[in-house]
C-alpha positions as CSV (number, residue, x, y, z in Angstrom):
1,X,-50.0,42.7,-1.0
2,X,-49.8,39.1,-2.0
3,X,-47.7,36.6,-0.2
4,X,-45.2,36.5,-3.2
5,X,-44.8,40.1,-3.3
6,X,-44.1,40.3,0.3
7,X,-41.6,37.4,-0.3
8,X,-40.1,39.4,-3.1
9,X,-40.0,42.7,-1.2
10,X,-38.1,41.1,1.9
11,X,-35.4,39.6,-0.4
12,X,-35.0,43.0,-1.7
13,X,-34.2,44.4,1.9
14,X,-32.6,42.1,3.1
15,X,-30.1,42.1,0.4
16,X,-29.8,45.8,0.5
17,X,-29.1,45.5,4.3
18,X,-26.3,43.8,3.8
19,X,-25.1,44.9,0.0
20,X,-25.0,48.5,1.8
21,X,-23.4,47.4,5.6
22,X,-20.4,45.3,2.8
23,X,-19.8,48.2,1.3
24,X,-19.4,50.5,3.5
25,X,-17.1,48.3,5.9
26,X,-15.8,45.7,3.8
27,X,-13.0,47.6,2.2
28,X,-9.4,46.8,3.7
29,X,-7.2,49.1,3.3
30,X,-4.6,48.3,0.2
31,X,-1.5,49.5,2.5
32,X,1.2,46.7,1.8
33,X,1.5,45.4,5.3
34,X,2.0,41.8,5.5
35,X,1.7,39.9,9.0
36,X,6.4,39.8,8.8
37,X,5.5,43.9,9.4
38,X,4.3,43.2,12.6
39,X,6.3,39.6,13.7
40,X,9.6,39.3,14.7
41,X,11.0,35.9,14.0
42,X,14.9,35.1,14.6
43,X,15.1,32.3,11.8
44,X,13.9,35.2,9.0
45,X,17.3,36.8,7.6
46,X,15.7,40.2,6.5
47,X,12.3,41.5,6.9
48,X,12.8,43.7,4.0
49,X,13.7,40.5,1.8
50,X,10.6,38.7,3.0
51,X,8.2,41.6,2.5
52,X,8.9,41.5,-0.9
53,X,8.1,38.0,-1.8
54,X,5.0,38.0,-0.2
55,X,1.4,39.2,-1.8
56,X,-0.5,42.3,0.1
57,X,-2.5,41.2,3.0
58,X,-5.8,40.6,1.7
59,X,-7.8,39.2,5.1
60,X,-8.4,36.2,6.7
61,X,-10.0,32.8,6.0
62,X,-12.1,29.8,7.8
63,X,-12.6,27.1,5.9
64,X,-15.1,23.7,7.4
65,X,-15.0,20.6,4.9
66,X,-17.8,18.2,4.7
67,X,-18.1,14.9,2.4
68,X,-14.7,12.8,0.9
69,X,-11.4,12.5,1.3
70,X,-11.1,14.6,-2.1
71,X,-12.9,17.3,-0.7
72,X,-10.1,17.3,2.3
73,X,-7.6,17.5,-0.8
74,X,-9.8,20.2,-2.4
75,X,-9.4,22.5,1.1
76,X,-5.9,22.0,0.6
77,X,-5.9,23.2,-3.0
78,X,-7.7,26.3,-2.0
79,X,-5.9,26.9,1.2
80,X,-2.4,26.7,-1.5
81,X,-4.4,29.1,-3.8
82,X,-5.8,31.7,-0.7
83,X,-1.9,31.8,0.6
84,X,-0.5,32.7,-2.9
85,X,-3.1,35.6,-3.0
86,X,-2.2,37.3,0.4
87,X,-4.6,35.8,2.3
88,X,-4.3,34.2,5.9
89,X,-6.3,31.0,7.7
90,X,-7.8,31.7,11.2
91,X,-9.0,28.5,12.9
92,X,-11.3,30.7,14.6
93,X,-14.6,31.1,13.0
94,X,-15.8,34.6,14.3
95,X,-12.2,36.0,13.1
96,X,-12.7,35.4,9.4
97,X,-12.9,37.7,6.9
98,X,-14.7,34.9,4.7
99,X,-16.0,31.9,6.0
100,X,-16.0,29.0,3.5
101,X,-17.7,25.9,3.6
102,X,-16.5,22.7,0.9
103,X,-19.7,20.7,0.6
104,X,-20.7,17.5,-0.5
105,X,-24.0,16.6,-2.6
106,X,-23.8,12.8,-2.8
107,X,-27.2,12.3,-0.7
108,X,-29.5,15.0,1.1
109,X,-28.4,14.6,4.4
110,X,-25.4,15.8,3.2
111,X,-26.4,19.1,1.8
112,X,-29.2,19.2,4.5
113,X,-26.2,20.0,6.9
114,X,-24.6,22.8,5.0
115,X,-27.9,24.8,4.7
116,X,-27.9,24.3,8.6
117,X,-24.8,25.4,8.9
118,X,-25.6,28.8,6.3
119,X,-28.7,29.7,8.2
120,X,-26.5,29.4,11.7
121,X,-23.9,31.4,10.0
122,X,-25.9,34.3,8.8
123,X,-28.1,34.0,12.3
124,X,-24.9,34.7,14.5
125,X,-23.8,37.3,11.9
126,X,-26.9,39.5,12.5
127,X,-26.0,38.7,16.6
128,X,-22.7,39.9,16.0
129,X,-21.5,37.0,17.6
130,X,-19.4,36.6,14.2
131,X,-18.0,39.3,12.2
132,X,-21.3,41.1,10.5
133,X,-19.7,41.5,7.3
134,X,-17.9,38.7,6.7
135,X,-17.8,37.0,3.1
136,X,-20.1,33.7,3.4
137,X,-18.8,31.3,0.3
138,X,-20.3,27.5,-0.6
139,X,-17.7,25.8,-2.4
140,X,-17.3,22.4,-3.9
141,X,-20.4,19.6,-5.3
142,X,-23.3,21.4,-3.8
143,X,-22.3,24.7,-5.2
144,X,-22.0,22.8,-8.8
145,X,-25.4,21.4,-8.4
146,X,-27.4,23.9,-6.8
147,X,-24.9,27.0,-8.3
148,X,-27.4,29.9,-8.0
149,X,-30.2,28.9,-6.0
150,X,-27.5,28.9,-3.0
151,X,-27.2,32.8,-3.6
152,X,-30.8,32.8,-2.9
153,X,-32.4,34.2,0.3
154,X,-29.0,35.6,0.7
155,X,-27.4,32.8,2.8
156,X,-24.4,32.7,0.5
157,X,-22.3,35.8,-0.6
158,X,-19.8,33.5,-3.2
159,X,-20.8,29.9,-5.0
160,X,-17.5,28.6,-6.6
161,X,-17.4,24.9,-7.8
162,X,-14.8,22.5,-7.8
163,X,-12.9,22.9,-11.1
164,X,-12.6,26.9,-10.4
165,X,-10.5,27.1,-7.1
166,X,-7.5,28.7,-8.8
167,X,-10.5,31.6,-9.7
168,X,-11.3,32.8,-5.9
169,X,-8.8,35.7,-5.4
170,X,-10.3,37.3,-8.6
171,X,-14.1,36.2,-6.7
172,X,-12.8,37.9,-3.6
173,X,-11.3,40.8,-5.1
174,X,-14.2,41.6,-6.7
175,X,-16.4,41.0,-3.9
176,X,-14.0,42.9,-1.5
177,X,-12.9,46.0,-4.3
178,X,-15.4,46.2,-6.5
179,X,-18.1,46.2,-4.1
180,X,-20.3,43.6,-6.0
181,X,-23.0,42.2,-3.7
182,X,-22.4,38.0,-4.8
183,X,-19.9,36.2,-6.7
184,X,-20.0,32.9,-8.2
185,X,-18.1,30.3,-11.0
186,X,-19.4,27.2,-11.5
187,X,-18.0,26.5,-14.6
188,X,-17.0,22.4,-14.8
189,X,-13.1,22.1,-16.7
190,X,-12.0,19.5,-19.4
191,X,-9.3,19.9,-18.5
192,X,-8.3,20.9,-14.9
193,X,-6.4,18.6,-12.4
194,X,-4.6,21.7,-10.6
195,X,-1.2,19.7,-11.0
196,X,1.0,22.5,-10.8
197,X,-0.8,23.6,-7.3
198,X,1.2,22.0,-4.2
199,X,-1.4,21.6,-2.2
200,X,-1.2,22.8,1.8
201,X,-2.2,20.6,4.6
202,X,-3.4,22.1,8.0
203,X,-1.5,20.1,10.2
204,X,2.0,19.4,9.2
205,X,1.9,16.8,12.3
206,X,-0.1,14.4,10.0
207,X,1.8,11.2,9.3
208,X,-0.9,10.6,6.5
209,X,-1.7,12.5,3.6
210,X,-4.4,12.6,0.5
211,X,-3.1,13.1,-2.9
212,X,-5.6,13.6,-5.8
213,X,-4.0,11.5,-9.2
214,X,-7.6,12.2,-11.4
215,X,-10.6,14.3,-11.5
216,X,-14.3,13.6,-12.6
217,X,-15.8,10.6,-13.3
218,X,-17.0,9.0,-16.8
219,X,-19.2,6.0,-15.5
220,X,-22.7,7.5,-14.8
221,X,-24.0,5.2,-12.5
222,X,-27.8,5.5,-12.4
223,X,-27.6,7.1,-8.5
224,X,-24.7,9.1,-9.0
225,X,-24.2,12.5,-9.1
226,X,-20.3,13.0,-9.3
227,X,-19.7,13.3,-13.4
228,X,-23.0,16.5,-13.3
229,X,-20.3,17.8,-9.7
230,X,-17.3,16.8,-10.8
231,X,-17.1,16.9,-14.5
232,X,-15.5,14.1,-17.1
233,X,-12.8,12.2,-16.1
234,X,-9.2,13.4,-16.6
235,X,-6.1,12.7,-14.8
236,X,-3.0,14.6,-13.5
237,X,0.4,13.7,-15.4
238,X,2.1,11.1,-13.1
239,X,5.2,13.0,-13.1
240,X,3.5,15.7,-11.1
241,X,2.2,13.4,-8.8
242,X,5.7,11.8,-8.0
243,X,6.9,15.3,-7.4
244,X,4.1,16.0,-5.1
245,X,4.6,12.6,-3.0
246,X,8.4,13.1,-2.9
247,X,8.2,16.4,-1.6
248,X,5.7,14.6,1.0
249,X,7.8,11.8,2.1
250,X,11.0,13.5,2.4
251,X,10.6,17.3,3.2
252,X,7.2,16.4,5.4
253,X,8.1,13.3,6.8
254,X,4.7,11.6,5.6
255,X,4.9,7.7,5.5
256,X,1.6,7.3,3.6
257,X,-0.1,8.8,1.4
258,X,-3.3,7.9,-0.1
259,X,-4.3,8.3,-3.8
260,X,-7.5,9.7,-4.9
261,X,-9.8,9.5,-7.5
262,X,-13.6,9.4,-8.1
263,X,-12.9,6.0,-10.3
264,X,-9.0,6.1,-9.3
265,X,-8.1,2.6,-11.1
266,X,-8.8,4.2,-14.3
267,X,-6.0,6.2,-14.2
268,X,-4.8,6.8,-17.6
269,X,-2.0,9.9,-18.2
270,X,-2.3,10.7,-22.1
271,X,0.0,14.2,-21.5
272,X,2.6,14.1,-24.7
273,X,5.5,13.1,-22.1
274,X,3.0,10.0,-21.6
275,X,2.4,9.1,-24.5
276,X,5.9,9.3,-26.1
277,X,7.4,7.3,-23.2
278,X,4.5,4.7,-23.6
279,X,3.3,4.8,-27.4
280,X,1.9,1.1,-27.2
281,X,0.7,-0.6,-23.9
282,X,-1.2,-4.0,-24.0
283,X,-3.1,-3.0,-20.4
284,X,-6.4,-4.7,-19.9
285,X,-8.3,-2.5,-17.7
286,X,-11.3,-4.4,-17.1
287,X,-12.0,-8.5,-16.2
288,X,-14.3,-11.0,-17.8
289,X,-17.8,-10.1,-16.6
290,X,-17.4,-6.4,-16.3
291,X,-18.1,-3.7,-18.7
292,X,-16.5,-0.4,-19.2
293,X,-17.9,2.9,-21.3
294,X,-14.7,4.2,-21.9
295,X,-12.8,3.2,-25.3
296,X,-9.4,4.1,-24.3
297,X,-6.1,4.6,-26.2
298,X,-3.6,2.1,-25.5
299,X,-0.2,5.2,-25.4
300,X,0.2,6.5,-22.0
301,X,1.0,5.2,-18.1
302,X,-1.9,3.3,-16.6
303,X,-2.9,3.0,-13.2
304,X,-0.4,-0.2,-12.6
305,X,2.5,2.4,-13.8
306,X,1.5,4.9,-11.6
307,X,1.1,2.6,-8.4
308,X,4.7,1.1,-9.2
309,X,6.3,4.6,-9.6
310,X,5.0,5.3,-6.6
311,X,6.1,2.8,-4.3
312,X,9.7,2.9,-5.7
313,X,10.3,6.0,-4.0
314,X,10.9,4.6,-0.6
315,X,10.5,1.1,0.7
316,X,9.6,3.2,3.8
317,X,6.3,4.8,2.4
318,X,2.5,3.0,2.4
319,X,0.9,3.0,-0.8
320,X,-2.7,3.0,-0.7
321,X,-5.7,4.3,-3.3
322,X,-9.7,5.6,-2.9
323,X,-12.4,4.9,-4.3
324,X,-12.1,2.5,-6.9
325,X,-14.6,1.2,-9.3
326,X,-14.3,-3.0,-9.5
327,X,-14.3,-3.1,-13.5
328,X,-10.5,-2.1,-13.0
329,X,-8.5,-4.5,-11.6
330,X,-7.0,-6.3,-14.0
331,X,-4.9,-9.3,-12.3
332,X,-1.2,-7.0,-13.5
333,X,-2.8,-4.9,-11.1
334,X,-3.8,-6.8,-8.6
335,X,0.4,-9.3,-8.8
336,X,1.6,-5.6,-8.3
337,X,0.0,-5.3,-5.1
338,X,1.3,-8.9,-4.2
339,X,4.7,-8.4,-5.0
340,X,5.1,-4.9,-3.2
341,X,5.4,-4.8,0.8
342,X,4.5,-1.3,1.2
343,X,1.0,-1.5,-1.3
344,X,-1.4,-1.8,1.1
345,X,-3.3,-4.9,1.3
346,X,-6.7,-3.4,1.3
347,X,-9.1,-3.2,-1.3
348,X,-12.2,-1.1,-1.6
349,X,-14.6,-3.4,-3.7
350,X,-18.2,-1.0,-4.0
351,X,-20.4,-3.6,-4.8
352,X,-23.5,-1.2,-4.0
353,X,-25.7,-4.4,-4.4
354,X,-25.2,-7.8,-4.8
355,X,-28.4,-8.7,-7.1
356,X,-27.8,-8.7,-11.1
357,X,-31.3,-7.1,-12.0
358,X,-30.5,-4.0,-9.1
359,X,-26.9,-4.0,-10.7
360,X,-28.1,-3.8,-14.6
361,X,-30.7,-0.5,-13.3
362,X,-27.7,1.2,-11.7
363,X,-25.6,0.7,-14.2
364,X,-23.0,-0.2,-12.9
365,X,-21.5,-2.9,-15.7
366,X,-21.0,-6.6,-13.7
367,X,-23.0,-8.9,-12.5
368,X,-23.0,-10.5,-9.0
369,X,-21.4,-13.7,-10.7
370,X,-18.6,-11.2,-12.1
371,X,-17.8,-10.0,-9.0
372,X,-17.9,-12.9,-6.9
373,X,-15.5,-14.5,-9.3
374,X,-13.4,-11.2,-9.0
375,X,-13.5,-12.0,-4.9
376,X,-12.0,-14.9,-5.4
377,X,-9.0,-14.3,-8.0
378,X,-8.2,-11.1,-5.4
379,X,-8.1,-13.8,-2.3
380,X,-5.7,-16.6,-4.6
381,X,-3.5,-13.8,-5.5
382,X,-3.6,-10.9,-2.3
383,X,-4.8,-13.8,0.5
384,X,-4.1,-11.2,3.4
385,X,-6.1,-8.8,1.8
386,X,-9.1,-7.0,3.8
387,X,-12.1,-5.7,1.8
388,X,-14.0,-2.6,2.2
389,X,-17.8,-1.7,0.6
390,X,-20.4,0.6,-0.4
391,X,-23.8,-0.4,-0.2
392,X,-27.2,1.4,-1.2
393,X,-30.6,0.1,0.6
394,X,-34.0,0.8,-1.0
395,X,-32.9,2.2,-4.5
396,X,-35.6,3.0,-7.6
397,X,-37.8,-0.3,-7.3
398,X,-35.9,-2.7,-5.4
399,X,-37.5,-6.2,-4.4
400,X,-37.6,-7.7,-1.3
401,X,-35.4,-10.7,-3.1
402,X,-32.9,-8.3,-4.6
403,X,-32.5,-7.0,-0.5
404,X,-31.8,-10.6,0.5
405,X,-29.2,-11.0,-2.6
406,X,-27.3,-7.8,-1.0
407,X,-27.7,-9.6,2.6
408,X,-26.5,-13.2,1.1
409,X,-23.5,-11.5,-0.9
410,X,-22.6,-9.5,2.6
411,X,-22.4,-12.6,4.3
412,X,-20.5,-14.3,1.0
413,X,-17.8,-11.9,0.8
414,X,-17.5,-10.6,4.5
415,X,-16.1,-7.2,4.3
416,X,-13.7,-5.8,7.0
417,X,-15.4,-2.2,6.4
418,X,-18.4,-1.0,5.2
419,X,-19.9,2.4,3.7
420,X,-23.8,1.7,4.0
421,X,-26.8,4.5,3.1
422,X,-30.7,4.4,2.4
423,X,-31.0,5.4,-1.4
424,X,-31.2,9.4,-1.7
425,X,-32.2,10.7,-5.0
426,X,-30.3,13.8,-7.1
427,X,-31.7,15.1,-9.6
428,X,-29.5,15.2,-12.9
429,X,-29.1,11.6,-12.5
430,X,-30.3,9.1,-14.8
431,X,-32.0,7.7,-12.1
432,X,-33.8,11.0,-11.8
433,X,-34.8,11.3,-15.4
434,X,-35.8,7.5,-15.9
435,X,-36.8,5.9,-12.4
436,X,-39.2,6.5,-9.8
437,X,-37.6,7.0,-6.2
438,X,-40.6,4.2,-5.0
439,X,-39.6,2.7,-2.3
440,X,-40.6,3.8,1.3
441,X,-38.7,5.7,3.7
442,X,-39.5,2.8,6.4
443,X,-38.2,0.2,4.4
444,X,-35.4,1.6,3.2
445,X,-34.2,2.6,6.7
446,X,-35.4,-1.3,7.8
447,X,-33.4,-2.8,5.1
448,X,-30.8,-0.6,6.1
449,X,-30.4,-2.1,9.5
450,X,-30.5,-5.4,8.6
451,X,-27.7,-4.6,6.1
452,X,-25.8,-2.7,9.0
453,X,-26.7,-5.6,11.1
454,X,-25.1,-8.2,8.7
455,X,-22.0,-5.9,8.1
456,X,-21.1,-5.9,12.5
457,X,-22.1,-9.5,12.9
458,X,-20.0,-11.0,9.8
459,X,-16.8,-8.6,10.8
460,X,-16.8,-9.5,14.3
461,X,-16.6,-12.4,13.6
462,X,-14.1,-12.7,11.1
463,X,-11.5,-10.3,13.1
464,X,-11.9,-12.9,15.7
465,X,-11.1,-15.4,13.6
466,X,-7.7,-13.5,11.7
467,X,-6.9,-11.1,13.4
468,X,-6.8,-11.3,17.6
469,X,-3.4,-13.3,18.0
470,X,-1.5,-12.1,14.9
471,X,1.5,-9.5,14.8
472,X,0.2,-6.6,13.2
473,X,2.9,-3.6,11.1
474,X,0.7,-0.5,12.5
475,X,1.6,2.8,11.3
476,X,1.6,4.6,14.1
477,X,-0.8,8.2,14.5
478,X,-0.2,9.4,17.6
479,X,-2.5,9.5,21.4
480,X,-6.0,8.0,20.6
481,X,-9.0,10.3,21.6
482,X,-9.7,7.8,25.0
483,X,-6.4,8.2,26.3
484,X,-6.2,9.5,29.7
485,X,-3.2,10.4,32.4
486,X,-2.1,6.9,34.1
487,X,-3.9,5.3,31.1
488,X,-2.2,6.4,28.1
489,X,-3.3,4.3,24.8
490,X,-2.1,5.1,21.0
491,X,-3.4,4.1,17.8
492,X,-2.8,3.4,14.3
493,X,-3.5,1.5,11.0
494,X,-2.2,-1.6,9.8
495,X,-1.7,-2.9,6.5
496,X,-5.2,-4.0,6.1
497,X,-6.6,-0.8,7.4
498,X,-7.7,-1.6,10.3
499,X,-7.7,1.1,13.3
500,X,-5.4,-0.7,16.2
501,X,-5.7,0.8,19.9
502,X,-3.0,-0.3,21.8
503,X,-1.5,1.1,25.4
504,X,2.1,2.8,25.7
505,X,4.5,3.5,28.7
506,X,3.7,7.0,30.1
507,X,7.7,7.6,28.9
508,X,6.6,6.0,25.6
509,X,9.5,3.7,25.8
510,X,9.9,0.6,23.8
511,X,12.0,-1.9,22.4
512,X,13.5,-1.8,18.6
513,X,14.5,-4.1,16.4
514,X,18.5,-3.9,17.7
515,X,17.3,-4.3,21.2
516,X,15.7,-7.8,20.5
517,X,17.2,-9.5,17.9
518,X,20.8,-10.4,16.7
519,X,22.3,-10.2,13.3
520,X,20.2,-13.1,12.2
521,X,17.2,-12.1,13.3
522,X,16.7,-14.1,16.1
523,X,15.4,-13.2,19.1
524,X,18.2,-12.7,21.7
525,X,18.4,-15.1,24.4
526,X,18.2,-12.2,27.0
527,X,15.7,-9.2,26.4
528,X,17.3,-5.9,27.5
529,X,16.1,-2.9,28.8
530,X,14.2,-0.9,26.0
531,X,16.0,2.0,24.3
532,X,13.3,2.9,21.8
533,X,10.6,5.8,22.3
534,X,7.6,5.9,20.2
535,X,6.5,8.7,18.1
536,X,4.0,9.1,15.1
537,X,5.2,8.2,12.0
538,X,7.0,5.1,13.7
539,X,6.4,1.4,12.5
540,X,5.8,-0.5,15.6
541,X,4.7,-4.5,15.5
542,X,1.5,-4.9,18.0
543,X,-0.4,-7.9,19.0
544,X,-3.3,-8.2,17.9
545,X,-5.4,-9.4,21.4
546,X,-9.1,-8.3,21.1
547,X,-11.7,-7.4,18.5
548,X,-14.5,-5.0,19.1
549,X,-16.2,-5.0,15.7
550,X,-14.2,-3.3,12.8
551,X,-11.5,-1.6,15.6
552,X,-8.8,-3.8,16.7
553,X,-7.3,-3.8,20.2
554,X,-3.3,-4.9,21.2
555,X,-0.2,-5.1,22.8
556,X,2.8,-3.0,21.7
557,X,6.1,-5.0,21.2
558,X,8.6,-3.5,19.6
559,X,9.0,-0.3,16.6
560,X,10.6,-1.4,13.3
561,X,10.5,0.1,9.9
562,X,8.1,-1.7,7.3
563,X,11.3,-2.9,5.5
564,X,12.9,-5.2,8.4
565,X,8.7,-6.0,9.5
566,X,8.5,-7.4,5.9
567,X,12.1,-9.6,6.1
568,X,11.3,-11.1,9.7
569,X,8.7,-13.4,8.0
570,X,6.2,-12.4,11.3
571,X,3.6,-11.2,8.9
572,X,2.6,-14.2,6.8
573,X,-0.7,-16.0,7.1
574,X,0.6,-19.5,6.4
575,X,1.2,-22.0,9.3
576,X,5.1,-21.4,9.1
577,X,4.8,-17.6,9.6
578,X,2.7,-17.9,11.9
579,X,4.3,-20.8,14.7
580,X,7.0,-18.1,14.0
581,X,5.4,-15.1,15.5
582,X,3.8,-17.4,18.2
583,X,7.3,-18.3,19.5
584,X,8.2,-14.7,19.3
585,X,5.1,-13.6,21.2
586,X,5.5,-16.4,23.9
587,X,9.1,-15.2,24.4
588,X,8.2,-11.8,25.2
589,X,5.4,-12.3,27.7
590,X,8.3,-14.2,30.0
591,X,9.5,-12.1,32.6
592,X,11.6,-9.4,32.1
593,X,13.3,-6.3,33.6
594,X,11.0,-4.6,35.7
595,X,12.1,-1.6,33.2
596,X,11.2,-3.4,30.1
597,X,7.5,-4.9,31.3
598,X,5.1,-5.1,28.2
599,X,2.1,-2.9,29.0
600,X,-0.8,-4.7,28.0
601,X,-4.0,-2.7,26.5
C-alpha cells in the first residue's frame, strides 16, 4: 500500500470513529425542559409563564475569540443568536456540547494558533479529558479563507464564516438531529450587517463596549485579506446603531462604547430612511493627496452624521471609533471631534509605511507627503490629540531606504501607540497574485526591531514630555491585574487612550467634585474629609506622575463626570489651563485630614 493510500484509508477511520461514536451519543433528548425546570429563582413571577417564552434546551456552548475587536463583537452576535435557539454558554471548556473557536486570518501566526488549539482540542477529546463527542466548530476569517480544508483530517466538525452567524442553529440542528458527520456555510453576504441582532456581551460588568456600525471592506490593499474574509463593504442603518448604544448606555450602564468597522470612516447608510432624510449631502470623504476606489452617492448619513448622533445621546458617554483608513477624514470630521468633549481625542492613523514607492505597491492611495500634511492639519485642529499606527516590516520587495523612510516618518510623527508585524503573506491577495514575498525572514524580523525600537524610544519620550504632570479625565475599569492586599492600584483610560495605573484607599474612598469646590468652581479654602467611593464606570481626574513607555502611572484626586471635568478648564494644553491645574494640584498635596490623605501610586 502506498503512502497516499494509507493516508486516505486512515482519514476514512478516523472519520468513521467518530461519525459513528456522534451518532450514537450525540442525540439530546427533545423533552422541552429548559434550565427555569430545574431553578428556582424568587424575582421570576411564574415558571409556567417563563417556560413558554423560552426555546427547548438544545445543549451547551464554549466559545474562545482570537484576532479584533470585531471578532469580540462577532462572539457577541453568535452568543445573541445561540441564546435565541435554546442554547446555553458554559465558561468551562470540558462541559460544552460545542466548542467554538472565532479566528482570525490576517497573518499566519494567527491561524497557526487555531490549528494548535484544534489539534489540542481533538487530542484531549480522544483522553476524555473533554467531552468525546462534543461539536468542534471554526468560525469567523479563517473558516472563510480556508472553508473546507479545515474539515480536513477531521479537526473541525462545523466551518461557518462571518456573514452566516444567524445560520448556526440550522448547522447544529443538523449536525445534532440529522446525524450528518460536518457542517459548514461560508457563504460571504451583500448585504448582511446583523442590525436587528442585539448583540450579548459576557460580562455585563464591562464599562466598555464594541459596537459594529459596517461590515467588509472595499479598499484591497495589496497585503490584505479582509474584503476575500469579510466580503464588500456595507453598513448598518444608523438608526439601528443609536438603538443599540442607547440601550447600552442607559439599561447597561456603559459609558463608552467603541465603533467598529474594517474602514469605519467610510461609513455611508444608503437604507431608504437614509436617503430620504438626506437626498443631497456635499460630504468630502477623502483629502488632497489621497485617493479613494469608491464612487459614492452623495443621499444618505455619513460617518460625521453618525459620530454626531452618537454623541448627543449623553454628554456622559465616550465616543470613540476602530480602524480607520486615513483617506477619510475630511477636516468636518475632524472640527466634530474638536468641538465635542466626549469624542475621544485619539486617532488611529495606519500609515503601514512611510515610503511613497512601498505605499503605491500596497495600494494604499497617499503618499508619505499626503499624510504628513494630514498630521499636521489633525494637530492645528485636535492639538491634544494622541495617534495610534499600524506598521508592516519587510513587505514584497522592500528596500533598505524605504525601511529607513518608515523609521524617519516614526520618528516625524511620534505615535502614542503602535500595531507593528513582519510582512505575512495570504493568498487571495493581490499581493499574492502579482508580488513575490522576497524578503528574508531575518531581515524582516531585524527591521522589525528597529521599528519596535523607534516606536518605545520616541513614546517614552514624548509621555515624558505631555503627559507626567497633567490632570488626566480617566474612565475608570476597575482593580488592575498587579493589585495586591495593602497595595491596592486601579486603572483606566483617558481621553487619549492611554492606560493610567493609579493606587486607591483599601475603602476606595475619595473626594468629588462637591467635596472640593464651591459653586464657582473654586477650590474650597479648607479640603474636607472625602465622601466619594470609587467604582467602575466613574470619572475620576488623576495626576499624571510617571511614564513607563505607552502605560501611564498617577495619583487619584478626586471623581467627576466628563461634563463638569470638561467645564473646570483643568484639561487644556495651553499655558492658562495648565498654571490652573498646577495650583489645583499644589493645593491638594498640602496637608490634610489624616482621613482624606492622597495615596500616591
Amino acid at each position: 500500500m502506498n503512502i497516499r493510500a494509507t493516508i486516505t484509508l486512515h482519514r476514512q477511520l478516523t472519520s468513521r470513529f467518530f461519525s459513528t461514536e456522534r451518532q450514537r451519543r450525540r442525540r439530546l433528548p427533545n423533552d422541552g425542559k429548559v434550565l427555569q425546570h430545574f431553578l428556582s429563582d424568587g424575582r421570576t413571577p411564574s415558571a409556567t409563564t417563563t417556560a413558554s417564552l423560552l426555546p427547548p434546551y438544545r445543549g451547551t456552548f464554549h466559545i474562545k475569540t482570537y484576532g479584533c475587536q470585531m471578532n469580540v463583537n462577532d462572539t457577541d452576535i453568535v452568543r445573541s443568536v445561540l441564546f435565541q435557539a435554546g442554547w446555553q454558554e458554559t465558561l468551562q471548556e470540558h462541559d460544552a456540547t460545542v466548542l467554538l473557536t472565532n479566528t482570525c486570518a490576517i497573518r499566519e501566526h494567527a491561524e497557526t494558533k487555531v490549528w494548535d488549539r484544534l489539534k489540542q482540542l481533538r487530542a484531549l477529546q480522544r483522553k476524555s479529558s473533554y467531552n468525546r463527542h462534543a461539536i468542534v466548530g471554526v468560525l469567523g476569517c479563517m473558516a472563510e479563507r480556508l472553508q473546507q480544508d479545515l474539515l480536513q483530517d477531521n479537526l473541525a466538525d462545523l466551518v461557518v464564516g462571518p456573514d452566516a452567524y444567524r445560520d448556526l442553529p440550522r448547522l447544529l440542528n443538523t449536525l445534532l438531529d440529522e446525524e450528518e458527520d460536518q457542517a459548514f456555510n461560508v457563504q460571504l453576504s451583500l448585504e448582511e450587517t446583523y442590525a436587528d441582532i442585539q448583540p450579548v456581551r459576557r460580562s455585563k460588568e464591562d464599562v466598555s463596549a464594541f459596537v459594529s456600525i459596517q461590515r467588509g471592506c472595499a479598499n484591497r490593499c495589496s497585503f490584505c485579506i479582509v474584503p476575500f474574509t469579510r466580503g464588500h463593504e456595507r453598513s448598518r442603518p444608523m438608526q439601528s446603531i443609536l438603538d443599540e448604544i442607547q440601550q447600552l448606555h442607559f439599561e447597561e450602564n456603559v459609558k463608552e462604547v467603541t465603533l467598529l468597522g474594517q474602514n469605519v470612516n467610510s461609513y455611508h447608510d444608503t437604507s431608504e430612511t437614509a436617503r430620504l432624510a438626506r437626498p443631497y449631502q456635499d460630504y468630502r470623504m477623502s483629502n488632497e493627496g489621497f485617493h479613494s476606489r469608491i464612487r459614492r452617492q452623495d443621499a444618505g448619513y455619513f460617518f460625521a452624521d453618525l459620530l454626531e448622533a452618537v454623541s448627543d445621546i449623553s454628554p456622559e458617554l465616550r465616543v470613540r471609533f476602530t480602524s480607520p483608513h486615513p483617506k477619510d477624514y475630511p477636516t468636518t470630521l475632524l472640527t466634530l471631534m474638536a468641538e465635542r468633549p466626549n469624542i475621544c481625542q485619539h486617532l488611529h492613523m495606519p500609515a503601514q509605511s512611510g515610503s511613497t514607492t512601498m505605499l503605491q505597491r500596497m495600494k494604499r492611495g497617499y503618499t508619505r507627503e499626503a499624510y504628513l500634511q494630514l498630521m499636521n492639519d489633525v494637530h492645528s485642529i485636535l492639538p491634544d490629540v494622541a495617534i495610534s499606527s499600524d506598521f508592516i516590516a519587510g513587505f514584497c520587495g522592500e528596500t533598505e531606504e524605504e525601511h529607513a523612510d518608515t523609521l524617519s516618518l516614526m520618528e516625524h510623527v511620534r505615535y502614542d501607540q503602535a500595531y507593528m508585524f513582519a510582512y505575512s503573506m495570504r493568498e487571495k491577495t493581490h499581493a499574492h497574485r502579482t508580488m513575490h514575498d522576497n524578503v528574508p525572514e531575518d531581515v524582516k524580523q531585524r527591521r522589525l526591531r528597529e521599528i519596535i525600537d523607534v516606536f518605545h524610544r520616541t513614546v517614552q519620550a514624548k509621555n515624558e514630555e505631555r503627559e507626567v504632570g497633567r490632570l488626566r479625565l480617566v474612565l475608570v475599569e476597575g482593580e488592575s491585574k498587579r493589585s495586591q492586599p495593602g497595595n491596592l492600584r486601579w486603572h483606566g483610560r483617558t481621553d487619549q487612550n492611554k492606560r493610567l495605573v493609579f493606587a486607591v484607599a483599601e475603602n476606595r474612598q475619595c473626594w468629588t467634585d462637591d467635596d472640593l469646590f464651591g459653586q464657582k468652581g473654586l477650590l474650597m479654602d479648607a479640603i474636607p474629609v472625602p465622601t466619594g467611593h470609587l467604582l467602575p464606570g466613574d470619572y475620576a481626574v488623576v495626576e499624571v506622575t510617571e511614564a513607563k513607555g505607552h502605560t501611564l502611572r498617577g495619583k487619584l484626586l478626586w471623581k467627576t463626570s466628563l461634563a463638569r471635568f470638561q467645564a473646570s478648564g483643568l484639561s487644556g494644553i495651553d499655558m492658562e489651563s495648565q498654571e490652573h491645574a498646577a495650583s489645583v494640584t499644589r493645593q491638594l498635596s498640602l496637608p490634610t485630614e489624616p482621613s482624606a490623605t492622597l495615596v500616591h501610586c
